[in-house]
LUMFI-782427 format. One record per atom (N, C-alpha, C): residue number from 1; residue in three letters; atom name; x, z, y. Coordinates in Angstrom, 2 decimals. Layout:
% residues N
   num   residuo   atomo         u         w         v
   NUM       ALA      CA         X         Z         Y
...
% end
This chain:
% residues 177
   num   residuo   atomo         u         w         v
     1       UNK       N     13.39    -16.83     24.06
     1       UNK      CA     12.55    -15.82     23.46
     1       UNK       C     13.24    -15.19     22.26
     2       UNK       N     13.48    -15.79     20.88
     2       UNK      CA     14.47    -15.44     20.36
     2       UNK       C     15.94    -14.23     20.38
     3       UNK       N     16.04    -14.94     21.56
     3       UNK      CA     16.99    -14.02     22.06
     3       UNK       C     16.95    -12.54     22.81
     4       UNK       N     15.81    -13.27     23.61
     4       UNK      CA     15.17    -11.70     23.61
     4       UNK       C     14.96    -10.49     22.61
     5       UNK       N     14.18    -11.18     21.50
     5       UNK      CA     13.88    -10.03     20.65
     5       UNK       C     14.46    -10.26     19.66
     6       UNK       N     15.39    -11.17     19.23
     6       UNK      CA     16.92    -10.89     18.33
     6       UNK       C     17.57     -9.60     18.71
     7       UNK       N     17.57     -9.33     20.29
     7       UNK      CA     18.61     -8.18     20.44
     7       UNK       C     18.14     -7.06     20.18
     8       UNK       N     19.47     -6.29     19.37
     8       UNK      CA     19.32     -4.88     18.91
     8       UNK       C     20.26     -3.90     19.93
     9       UNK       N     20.08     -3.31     21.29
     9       UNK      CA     20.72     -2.39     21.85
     9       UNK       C     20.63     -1.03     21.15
    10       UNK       N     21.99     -0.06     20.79
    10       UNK      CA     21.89      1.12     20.30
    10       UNK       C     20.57      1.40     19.44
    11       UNK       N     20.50      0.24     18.69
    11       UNK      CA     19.11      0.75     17.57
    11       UNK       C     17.43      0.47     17.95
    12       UNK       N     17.84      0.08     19.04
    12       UNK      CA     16.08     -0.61     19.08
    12       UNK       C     15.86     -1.71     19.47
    13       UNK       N     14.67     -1.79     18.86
    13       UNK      CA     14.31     -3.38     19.34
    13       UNK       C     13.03     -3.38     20.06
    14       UNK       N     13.07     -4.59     21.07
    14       UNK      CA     12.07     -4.49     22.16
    14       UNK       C     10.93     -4.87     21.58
    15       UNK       N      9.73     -3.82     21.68
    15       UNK      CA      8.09     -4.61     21.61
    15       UNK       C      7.42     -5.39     22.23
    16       UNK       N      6.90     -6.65     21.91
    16       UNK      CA      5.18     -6.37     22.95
    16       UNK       C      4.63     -5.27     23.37
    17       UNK       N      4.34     -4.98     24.25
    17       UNK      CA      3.42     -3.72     24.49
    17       UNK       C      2.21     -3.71     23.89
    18       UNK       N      1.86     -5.13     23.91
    18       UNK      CA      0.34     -5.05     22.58
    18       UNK       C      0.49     -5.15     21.22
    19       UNK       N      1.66     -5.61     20.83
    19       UNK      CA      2.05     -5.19     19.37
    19       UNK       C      2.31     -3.87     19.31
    20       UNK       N      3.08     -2.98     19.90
    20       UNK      CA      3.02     -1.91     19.91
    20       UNK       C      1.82     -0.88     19.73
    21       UNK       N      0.97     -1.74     20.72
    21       UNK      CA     -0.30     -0.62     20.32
    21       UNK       C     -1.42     -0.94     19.19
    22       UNK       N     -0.84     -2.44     18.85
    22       UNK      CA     -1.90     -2.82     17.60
    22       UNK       C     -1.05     -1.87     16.30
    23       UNK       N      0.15     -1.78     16.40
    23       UNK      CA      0.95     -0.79     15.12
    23       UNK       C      0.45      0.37     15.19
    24       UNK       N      0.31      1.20     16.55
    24       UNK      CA     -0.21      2.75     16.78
    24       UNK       C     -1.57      2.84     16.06
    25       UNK       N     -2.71      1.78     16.63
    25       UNK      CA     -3.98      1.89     15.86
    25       UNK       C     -3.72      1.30     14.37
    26       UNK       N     -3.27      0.11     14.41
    26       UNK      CA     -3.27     -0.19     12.83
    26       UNK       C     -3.23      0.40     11.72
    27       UNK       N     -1.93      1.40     12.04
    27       UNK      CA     -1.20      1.78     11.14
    27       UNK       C     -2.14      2.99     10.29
    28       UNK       N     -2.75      3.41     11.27
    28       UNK      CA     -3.80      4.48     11.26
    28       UNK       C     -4.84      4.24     10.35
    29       UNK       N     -5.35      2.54     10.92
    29       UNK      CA     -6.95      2.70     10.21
    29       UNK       C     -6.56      1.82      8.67
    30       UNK       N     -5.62      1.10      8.59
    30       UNK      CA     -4.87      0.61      6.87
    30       UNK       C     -4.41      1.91      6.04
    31       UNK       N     -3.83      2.77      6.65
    31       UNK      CA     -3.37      3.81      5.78
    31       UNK       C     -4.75      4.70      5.35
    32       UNK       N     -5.42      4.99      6.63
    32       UNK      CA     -6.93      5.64      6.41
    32       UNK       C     -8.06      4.70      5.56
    33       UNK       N     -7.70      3.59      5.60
    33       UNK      CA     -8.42      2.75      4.21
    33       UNK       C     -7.72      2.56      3.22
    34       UNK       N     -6.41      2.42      3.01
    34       UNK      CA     -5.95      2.48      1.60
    34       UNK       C     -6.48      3.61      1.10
    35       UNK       N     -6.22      4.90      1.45
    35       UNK      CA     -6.39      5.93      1.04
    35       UNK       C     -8.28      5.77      0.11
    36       UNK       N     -9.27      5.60      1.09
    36       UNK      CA    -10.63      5.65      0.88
    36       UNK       C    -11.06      4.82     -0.08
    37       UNK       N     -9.85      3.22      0.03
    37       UNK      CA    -10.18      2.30     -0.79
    37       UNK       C     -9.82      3.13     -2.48
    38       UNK       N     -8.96      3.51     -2.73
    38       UNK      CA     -8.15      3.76     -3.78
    38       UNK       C     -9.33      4.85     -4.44
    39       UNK       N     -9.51      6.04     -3.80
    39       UNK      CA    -10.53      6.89     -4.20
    39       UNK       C    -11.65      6.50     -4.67
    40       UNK       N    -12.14      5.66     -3.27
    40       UNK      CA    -13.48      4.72     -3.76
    40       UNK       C    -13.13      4.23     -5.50
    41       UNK       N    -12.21      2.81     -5.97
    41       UNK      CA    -12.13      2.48     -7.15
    41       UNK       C    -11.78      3.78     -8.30
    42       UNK       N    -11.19      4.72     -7.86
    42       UNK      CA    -11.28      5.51     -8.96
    42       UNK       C    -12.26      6.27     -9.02
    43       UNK       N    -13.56      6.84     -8.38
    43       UNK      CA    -14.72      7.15     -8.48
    43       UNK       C    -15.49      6.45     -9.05
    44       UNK       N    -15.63      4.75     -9.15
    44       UNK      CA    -16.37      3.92     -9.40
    44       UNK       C    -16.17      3.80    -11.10
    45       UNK       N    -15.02      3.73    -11.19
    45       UNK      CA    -14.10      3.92    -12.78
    45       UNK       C    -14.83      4.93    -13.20
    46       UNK       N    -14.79      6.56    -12.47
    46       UNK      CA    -15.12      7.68    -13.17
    46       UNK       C    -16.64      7.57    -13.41
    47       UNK       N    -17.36      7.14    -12.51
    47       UNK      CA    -18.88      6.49    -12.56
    47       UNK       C    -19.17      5.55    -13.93
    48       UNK       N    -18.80      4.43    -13.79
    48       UNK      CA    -18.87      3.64    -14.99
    48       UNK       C    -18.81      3.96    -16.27
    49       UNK       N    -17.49      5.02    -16.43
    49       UNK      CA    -17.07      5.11    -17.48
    49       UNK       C    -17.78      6.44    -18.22
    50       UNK       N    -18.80      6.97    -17.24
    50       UNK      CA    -19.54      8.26    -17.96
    50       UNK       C    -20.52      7.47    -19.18
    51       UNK       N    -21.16      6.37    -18.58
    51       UNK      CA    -22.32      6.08    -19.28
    51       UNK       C    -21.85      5.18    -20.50
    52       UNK       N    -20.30      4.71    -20.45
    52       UNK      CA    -19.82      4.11    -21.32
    52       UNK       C    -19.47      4.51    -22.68
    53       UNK       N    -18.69      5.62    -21.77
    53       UNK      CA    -17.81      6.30    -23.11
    53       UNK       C    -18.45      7.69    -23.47
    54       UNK       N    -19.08      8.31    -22.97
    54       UNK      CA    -19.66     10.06    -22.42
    54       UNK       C    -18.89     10.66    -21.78
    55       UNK       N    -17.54     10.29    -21.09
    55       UNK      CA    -16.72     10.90    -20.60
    55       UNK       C    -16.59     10.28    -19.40
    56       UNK       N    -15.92     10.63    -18.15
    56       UNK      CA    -16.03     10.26    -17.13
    56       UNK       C    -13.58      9.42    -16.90
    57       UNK       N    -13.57     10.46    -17.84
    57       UNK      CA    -11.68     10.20    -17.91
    57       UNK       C    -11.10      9.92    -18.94
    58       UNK       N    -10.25      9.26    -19.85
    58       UNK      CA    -10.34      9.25    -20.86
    58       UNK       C     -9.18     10.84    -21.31
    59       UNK       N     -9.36     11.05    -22.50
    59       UNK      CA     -8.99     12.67    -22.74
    59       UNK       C     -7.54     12.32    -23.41
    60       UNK       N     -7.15     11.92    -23.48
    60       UNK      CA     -5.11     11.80    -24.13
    60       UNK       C     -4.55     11.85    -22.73
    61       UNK       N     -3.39     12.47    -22.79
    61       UNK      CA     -2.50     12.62    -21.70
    61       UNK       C     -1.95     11.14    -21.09
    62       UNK       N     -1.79     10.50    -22.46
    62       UNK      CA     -0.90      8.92    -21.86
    62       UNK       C     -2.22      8.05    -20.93
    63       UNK       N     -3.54      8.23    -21.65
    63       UNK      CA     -5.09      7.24    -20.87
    63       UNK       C     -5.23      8.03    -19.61
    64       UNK       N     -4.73      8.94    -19.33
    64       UNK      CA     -5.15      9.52    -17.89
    64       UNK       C     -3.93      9.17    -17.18
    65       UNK       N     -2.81      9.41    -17.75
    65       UNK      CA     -1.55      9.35    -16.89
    65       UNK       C     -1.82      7.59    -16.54
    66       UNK       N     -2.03      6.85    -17.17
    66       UNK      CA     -2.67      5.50    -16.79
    66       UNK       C     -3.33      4.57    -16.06
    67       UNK       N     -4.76      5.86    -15.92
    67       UNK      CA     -5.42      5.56    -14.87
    67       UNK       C     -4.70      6.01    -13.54
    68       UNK       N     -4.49      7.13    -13.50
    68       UNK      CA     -3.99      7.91    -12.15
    68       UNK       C     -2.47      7.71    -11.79
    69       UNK       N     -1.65      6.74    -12.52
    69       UNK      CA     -0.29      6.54    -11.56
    69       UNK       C     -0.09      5.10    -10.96
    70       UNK       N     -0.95      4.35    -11.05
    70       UNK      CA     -1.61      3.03    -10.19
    70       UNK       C     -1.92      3.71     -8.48
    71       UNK       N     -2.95      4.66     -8.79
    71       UNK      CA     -4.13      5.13     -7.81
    71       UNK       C     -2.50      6.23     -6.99
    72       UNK       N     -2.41      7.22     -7.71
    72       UNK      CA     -0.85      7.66     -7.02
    72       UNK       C      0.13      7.20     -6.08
    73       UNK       N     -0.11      5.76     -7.04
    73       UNK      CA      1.63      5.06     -6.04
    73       UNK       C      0.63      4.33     -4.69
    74       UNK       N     -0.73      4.05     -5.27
    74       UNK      CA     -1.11      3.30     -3.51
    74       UNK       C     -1.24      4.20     -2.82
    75       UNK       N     -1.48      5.15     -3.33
    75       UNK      CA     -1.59      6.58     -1.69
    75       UNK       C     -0.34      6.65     -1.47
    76       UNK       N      0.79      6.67     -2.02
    76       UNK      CA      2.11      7.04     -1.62
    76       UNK       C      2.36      5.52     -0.50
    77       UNK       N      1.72      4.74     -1.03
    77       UNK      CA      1.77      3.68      0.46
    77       UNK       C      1.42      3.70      1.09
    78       UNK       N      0.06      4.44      1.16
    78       UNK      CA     -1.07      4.90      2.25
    78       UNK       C     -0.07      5.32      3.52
    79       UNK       N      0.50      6.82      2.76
    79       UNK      CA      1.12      7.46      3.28
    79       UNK       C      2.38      6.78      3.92
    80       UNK       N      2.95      6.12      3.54
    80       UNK      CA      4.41      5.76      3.96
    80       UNK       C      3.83      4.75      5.48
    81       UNK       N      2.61      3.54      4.90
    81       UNK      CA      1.60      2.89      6.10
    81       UNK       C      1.37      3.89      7.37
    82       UNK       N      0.98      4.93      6.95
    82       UNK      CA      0.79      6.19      7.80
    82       UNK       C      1.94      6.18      8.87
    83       UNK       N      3.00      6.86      8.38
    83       UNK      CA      4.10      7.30      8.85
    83       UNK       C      5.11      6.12      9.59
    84       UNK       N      4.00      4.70      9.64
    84       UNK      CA      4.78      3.70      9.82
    84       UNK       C      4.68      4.00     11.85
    85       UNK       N      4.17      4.74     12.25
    85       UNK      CA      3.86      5.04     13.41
    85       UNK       C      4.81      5.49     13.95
    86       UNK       N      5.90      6.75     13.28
    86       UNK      CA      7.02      7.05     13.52
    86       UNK       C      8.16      6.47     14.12
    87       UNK       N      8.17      4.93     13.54
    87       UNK      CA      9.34      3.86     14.03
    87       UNK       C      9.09      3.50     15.26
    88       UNK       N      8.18      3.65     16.25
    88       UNK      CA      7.93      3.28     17.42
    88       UNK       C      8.15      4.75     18.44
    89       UNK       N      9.18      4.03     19.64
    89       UNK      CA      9.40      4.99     20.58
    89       UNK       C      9.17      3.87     21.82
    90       UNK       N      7.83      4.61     22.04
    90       UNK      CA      7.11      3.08     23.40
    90       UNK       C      7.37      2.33     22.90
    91       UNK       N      7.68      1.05     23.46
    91       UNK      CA      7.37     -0.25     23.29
    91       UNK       C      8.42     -0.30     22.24
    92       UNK       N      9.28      0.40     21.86
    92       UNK      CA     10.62     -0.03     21.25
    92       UNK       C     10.52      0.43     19.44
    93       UNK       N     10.97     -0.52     18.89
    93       UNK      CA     11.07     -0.12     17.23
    93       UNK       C     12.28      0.74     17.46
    94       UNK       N     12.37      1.72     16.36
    94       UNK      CA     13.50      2.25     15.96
    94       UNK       C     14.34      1.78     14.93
    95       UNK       N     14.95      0.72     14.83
    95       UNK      CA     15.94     -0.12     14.10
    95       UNK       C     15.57      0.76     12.60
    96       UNK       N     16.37      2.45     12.49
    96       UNK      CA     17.33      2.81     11.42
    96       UNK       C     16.01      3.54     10.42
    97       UNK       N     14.63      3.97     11.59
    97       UNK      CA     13.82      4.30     10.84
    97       UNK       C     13.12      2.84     10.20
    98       UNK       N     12.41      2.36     10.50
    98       UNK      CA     11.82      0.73     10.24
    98       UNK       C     12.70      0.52      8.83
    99       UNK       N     13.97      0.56      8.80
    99       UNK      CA     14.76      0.23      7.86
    99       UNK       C     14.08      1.43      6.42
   100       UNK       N     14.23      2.50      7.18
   100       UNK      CA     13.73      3.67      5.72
   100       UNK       C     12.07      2.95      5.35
   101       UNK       N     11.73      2.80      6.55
   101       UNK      CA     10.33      3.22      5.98
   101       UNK       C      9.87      1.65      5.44
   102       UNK       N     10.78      0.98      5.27
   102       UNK      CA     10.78     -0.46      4.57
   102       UNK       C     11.56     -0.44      3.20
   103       UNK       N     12.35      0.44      2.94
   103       UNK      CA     12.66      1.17      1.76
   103       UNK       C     11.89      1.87      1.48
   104       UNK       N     11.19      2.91      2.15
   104       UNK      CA     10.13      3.21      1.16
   104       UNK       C      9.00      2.73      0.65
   105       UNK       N      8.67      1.36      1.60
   105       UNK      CA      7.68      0.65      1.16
   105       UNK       C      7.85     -0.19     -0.12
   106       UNK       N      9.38     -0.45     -0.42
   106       UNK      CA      9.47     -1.18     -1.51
   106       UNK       C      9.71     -0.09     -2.46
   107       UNK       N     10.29      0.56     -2.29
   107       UNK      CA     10.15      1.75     -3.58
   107       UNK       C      8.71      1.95     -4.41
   108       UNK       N      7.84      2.36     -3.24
   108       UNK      CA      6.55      2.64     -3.64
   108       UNK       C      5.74      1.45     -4.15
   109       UNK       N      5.83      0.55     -3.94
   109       UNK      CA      5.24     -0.81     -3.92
   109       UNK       C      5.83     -0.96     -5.55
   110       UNK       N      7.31     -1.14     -6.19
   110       UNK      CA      8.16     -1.36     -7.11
   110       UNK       C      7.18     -0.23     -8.30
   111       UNK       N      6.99      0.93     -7.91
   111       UNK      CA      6.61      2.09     -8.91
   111       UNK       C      5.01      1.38     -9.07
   112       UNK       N      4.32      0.94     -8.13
   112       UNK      CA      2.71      0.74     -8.05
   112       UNK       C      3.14     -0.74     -8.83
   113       UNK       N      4.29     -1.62     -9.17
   113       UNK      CA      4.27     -2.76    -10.10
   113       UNK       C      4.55     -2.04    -11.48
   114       UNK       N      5.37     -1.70    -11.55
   114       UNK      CA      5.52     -0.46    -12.70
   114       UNK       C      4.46      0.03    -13.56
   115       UNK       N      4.32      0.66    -12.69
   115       UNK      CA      2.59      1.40    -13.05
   115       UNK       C      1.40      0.80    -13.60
   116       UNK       N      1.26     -0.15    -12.78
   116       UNK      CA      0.03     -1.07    -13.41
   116       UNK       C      1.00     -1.93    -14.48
   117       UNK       N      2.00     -2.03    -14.69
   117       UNK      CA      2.13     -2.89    -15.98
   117       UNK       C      1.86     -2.21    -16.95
   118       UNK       N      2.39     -0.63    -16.83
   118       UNK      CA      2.53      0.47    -18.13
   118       UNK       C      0.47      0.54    -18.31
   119       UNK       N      0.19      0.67    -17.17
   119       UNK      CA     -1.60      0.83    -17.29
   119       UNK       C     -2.46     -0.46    -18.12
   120       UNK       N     -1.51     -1.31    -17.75
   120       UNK      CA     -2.45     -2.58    -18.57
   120       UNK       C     -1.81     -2.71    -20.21
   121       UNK       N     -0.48     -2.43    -20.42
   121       UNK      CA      0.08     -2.17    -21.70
   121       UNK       C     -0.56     -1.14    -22.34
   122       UNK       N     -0.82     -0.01    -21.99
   122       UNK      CA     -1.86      1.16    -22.45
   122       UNK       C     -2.93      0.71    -22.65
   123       UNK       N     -3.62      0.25    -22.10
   123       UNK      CA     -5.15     -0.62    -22.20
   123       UNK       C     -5.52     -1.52    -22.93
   124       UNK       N     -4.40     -1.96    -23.18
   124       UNK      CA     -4.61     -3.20    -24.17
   124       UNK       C     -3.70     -2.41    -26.22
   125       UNK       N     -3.27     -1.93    -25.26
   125       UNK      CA     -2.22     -0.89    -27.11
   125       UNK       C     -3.40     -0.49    -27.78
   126       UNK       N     -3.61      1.16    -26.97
   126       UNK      CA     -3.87      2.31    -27.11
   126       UNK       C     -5.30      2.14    -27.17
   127       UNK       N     -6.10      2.92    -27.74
   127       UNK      CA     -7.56      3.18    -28.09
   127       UNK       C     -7.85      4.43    -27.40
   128       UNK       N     -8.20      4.36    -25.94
   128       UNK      CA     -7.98      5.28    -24.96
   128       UNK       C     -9.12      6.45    -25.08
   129       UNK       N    -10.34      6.08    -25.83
   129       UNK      CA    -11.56      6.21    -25.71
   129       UNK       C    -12.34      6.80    -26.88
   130       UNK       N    -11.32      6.58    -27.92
   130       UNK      CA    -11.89      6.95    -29.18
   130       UNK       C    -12.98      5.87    -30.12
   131       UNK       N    -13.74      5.22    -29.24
   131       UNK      CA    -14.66      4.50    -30.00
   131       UNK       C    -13.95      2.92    -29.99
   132       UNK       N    -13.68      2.75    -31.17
   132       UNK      CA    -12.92      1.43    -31.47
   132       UNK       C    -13.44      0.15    -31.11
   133       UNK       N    -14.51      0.01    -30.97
   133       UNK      CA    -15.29     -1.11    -30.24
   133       UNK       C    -15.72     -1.40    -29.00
   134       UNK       N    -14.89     -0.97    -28.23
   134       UNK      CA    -15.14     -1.15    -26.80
   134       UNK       C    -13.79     -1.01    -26.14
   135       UNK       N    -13.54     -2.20    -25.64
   135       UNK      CA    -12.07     -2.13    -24.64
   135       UNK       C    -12.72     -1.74    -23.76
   136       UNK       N    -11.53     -1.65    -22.55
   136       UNK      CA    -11.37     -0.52    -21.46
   136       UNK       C    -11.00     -1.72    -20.27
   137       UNK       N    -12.03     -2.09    -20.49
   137       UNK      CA    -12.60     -3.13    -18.85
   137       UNK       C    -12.88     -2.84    -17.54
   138       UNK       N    -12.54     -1.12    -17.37
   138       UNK      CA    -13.03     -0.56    -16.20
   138       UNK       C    -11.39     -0.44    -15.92
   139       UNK       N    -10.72     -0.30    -17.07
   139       UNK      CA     -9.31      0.61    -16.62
   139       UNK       C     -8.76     -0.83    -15.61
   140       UNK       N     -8.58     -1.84    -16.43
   140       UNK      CA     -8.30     -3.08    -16.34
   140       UNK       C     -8.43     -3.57    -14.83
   141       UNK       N     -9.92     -3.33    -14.43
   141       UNK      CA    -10.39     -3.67    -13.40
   141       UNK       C    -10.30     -2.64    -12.35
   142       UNK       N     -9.85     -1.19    -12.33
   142       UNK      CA     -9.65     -0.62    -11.66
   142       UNK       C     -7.66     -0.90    -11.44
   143       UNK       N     -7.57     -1.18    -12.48
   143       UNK      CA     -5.46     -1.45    -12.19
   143       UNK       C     -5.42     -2.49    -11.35
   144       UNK       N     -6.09     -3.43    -11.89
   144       UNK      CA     -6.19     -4.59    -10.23
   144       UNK       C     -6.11     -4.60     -9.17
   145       UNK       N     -7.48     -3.94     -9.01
   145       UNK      CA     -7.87     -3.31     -8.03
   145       UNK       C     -6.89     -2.37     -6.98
   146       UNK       N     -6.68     -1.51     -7.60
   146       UNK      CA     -5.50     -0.81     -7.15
   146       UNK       C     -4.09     -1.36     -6.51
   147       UNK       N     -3.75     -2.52     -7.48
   147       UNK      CA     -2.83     -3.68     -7.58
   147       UNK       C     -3.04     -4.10     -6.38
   148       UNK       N     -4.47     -4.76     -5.86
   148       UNK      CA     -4.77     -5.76     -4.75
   148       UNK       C     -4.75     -4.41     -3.69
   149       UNK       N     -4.89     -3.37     -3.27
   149       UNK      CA     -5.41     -2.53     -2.39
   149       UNK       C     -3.89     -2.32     -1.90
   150       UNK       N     -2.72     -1.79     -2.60
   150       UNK      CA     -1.23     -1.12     -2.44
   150       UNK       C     -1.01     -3.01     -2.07
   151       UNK       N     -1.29     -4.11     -2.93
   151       UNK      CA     -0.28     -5.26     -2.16
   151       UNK       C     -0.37     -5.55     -0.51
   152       UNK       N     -1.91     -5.38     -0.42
   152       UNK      CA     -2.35     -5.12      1.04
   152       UNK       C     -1.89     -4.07      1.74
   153       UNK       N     -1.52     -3.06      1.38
   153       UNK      CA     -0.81     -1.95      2.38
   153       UNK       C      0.73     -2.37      2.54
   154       UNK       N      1.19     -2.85      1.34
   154       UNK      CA      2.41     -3.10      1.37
   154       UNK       C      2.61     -4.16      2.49
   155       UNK       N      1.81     -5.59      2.42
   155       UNK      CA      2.08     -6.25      3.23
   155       UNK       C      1.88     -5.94      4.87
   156       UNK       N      0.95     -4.98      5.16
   156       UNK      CA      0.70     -4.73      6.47
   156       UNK       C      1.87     -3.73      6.64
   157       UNK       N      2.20     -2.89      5.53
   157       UNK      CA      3.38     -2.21      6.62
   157       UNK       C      4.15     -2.94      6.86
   158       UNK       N      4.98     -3.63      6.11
   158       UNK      CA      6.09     -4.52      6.41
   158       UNK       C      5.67     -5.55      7.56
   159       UNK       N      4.34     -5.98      7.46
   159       UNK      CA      4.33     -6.35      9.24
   159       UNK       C      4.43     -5.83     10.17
   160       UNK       N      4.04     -4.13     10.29
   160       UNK      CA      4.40     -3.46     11.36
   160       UNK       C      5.79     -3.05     11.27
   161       UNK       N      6.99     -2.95     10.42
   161       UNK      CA      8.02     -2.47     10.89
   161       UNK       C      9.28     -3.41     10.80
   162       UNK       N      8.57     -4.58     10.68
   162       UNK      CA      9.58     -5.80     10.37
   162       UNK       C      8.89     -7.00     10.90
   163       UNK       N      8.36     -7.04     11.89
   163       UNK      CA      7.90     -8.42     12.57
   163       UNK       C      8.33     -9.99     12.51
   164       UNK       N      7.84    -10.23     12.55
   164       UNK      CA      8.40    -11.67     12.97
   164       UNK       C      8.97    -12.22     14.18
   165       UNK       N      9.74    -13.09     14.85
   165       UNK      CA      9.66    -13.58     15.92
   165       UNK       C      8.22    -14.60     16.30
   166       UNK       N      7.55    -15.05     15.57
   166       UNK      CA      6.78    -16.01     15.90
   166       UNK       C      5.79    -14.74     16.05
   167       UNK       N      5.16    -14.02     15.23
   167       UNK      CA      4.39    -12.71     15.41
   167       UNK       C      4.39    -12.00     16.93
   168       UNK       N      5.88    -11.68     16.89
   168       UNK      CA      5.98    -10.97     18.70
   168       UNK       C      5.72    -12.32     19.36
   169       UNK       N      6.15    -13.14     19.71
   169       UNK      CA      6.32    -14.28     20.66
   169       UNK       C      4.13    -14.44     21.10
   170       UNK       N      3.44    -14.69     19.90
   170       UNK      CA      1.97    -14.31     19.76
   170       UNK       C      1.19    -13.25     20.66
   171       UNK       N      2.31    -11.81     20.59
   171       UNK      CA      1.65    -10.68     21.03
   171       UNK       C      2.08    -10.66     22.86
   172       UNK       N      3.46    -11.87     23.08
   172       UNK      CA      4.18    -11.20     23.83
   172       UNK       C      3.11    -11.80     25.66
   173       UNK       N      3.60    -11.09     26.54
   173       UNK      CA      3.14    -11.58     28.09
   173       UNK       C      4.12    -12.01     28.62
   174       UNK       N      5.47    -12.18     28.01
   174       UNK      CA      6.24    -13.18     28.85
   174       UNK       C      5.79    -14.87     28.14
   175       UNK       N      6.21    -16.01     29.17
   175       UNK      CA      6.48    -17.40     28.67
   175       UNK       C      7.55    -17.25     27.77
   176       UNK       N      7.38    -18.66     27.20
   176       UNK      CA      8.91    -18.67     26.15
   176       UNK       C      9.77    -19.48     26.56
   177       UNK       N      8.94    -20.13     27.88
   177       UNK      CA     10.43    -20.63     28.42
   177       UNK       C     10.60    -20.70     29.68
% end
């Protein structure tokens, strides 16, 4: 079995045919929920934070750039999750794409660690809000959030374009021996 799907002929590698089609739908309805998830928490933020602060965003360039480059980099995974559909030609991965779009998953993934560090360093510095007696427990809990939503996209793409052998062997209709 192994050997089977160890081999790389001219750039592809052989699918399950039902892994294949769990990547076609998957890829679809993770990227179409990262996306909803991410919006969802930053609506909930903008919700919360009306009755908190009177404002729904906080008004300095650095407290917004804060909230919104967390929420940014998971759609840019959304998207890359999305496009993870691309690497499949029928049953077969495309070796050289799988490879990009696993670079771009760590790129984006690297900026969304980034991001939420600079967001929780801002949150905890900066007096985002104006009123000195109230930390910013929504920001906090929405960077998490965000945090947990992009680690979950991250990890499902990299299952669809980088499998396992024990994963295919699971999906596959041949015996293994």
């Amino acid at each position: 079995m192994k050997q089977y799907y160890g081999q790389q002929s001219a750039g592809y590698a052989p699918l399950p045919p039902l892994f294949a089609a769990r990547v076609r739908v998957a890829s679809v309805v993770i990227g179409v929920s990262l996306a909803i998830g991410t919006l969802l928490v930053f609506g909930i933020t903008a919700l919360v934070n009306r009755p908190l602060h009177g404002h729904s965003l906080p008004r300095g360039l650095l407290g917004l750039a804060a909230l919104l480059l967390p929420m940014l980099s998971v759609l840019a995974i959304a998207v890359v999750v999305l496009s993870a559909r691309r690497c499949l030609q029928g049953d077969y991965l495309v070796t050289a794409r799988a490879r990009g779009t696993r670079a771009a998953l760590t790129a984006c993934f690297t900026v969304l660690s980034v991001s939420c560090l600079i967001a929780l360093g801002v949150s905890a510095l900066v007096d985002l809000w104006g009123n000195h007696g109230k930390l910013g427990f929504t920001e906090l809990l929405a960077t998490f959030a965000n945090f947990a939503i992009g680690l979950i996209g991250y990890s499902a793409g990299l299952w669809f374009v980088r499998p396992s052998v024990s994963t295919l062997e699971k999906f596959s209709d041949h015996p293994i021996w």
